[in-house]
VEXKOL-252107 format. One record per residue (C-alpha): residue in one letter; x, y, z. Coordinates in steps of 0.1 Angstrom, whole numbers, padded with zeros to 4 digits. Layout:
BEGIN
SITE  resn   east  north     up
SITE     a      X      Y      Z
...
***
This chain:
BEGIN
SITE  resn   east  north     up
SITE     x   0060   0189  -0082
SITE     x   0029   0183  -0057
SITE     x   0022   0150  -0045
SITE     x  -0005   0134  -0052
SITE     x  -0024   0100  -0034
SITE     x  -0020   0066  -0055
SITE     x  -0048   0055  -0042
SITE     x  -0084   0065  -0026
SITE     x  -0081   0040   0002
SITE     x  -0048   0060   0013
SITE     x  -0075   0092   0025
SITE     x  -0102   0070   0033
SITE     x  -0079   0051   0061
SITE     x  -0065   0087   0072
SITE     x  -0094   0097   0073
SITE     x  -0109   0070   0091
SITE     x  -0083   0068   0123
SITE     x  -0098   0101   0133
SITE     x  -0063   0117   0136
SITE     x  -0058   0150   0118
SITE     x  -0060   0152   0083
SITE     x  -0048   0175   0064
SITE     x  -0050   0186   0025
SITE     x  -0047   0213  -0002
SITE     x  -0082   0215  -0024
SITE     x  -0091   0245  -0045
SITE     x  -0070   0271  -0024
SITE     x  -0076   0260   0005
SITE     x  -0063   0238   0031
SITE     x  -0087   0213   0047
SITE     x  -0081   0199   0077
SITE     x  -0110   0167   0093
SITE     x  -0102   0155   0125
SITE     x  -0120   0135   0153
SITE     x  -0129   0153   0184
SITE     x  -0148   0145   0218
SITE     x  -0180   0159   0204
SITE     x  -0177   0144   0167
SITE     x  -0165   0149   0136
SITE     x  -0151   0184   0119
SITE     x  -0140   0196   0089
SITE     x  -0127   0232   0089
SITE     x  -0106   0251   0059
SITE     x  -0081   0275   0061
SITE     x  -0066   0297   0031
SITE     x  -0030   0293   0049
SITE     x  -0015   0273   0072
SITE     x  -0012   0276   0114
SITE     x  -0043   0302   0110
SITE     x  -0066   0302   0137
SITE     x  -0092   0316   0117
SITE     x  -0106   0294   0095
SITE     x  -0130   0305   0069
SITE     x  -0153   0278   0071
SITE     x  -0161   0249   0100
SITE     x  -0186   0222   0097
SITE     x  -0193   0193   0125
SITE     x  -0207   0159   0114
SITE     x  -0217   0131   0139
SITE     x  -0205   0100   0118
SITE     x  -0175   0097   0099
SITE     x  -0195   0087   0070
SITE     x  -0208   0119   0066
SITE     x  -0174   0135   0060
SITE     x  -0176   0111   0028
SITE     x  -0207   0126   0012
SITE     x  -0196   0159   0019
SITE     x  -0198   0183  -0009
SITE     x  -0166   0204  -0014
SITE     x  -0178   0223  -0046
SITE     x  -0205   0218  -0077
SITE     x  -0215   0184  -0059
SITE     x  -0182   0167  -0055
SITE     x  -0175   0144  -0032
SITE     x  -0140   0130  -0016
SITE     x  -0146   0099  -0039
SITE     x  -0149   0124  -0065
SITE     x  -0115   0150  -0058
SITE     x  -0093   0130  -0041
SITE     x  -0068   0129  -0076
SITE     x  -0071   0165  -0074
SITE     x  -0064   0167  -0031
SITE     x  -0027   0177  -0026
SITE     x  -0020   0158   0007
SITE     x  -0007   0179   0034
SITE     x  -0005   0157   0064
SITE     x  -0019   0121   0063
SITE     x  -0020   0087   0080
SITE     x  -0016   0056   0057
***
């Protein structure tokens, strides 16, 4: 059985320490971290690959939050559907 969050809050925080965080969506597992030079989300189709098949890099955090992961959805709008992966709450 996958896991699923209880609560939208529970990414948002993850999200928002700027520590990796990690998440199955449509195939693919997305990973948005902090880093010296800003924000990144990057997506891999398995795990420990160095090869991601996409990588995008934001300036603010609140960016990452109207971010469209597919058909105009937003995290607001899949995170029911995320399977977490690795997450801080």
């Amino acid at each position: 059985m996958k896991t699923k969050l209880e609560k939208f809050e529970h990414l948002e925080f993850s999200i928002n320490t700027g520590y990796p965080t990690a998440f199955w969506y449509s195939g693919l597992l997305y990973t948005i971290e902090e880093l010296k030079d800003g924000w990144y989300i990057w997506a891999n189709k398995i795990e420990h690959d160095d090869c991601p098949v996409f990588e995008e890099k934001f300036n603010e955090v609140s960016e990452i939050f109207s971010y469209d992961f597919s058909d105009g959805k937003t995290l607001k709008d899949i995170w029911q559907d995320i399977e977490p992966y690795s997450m801080t709450y």
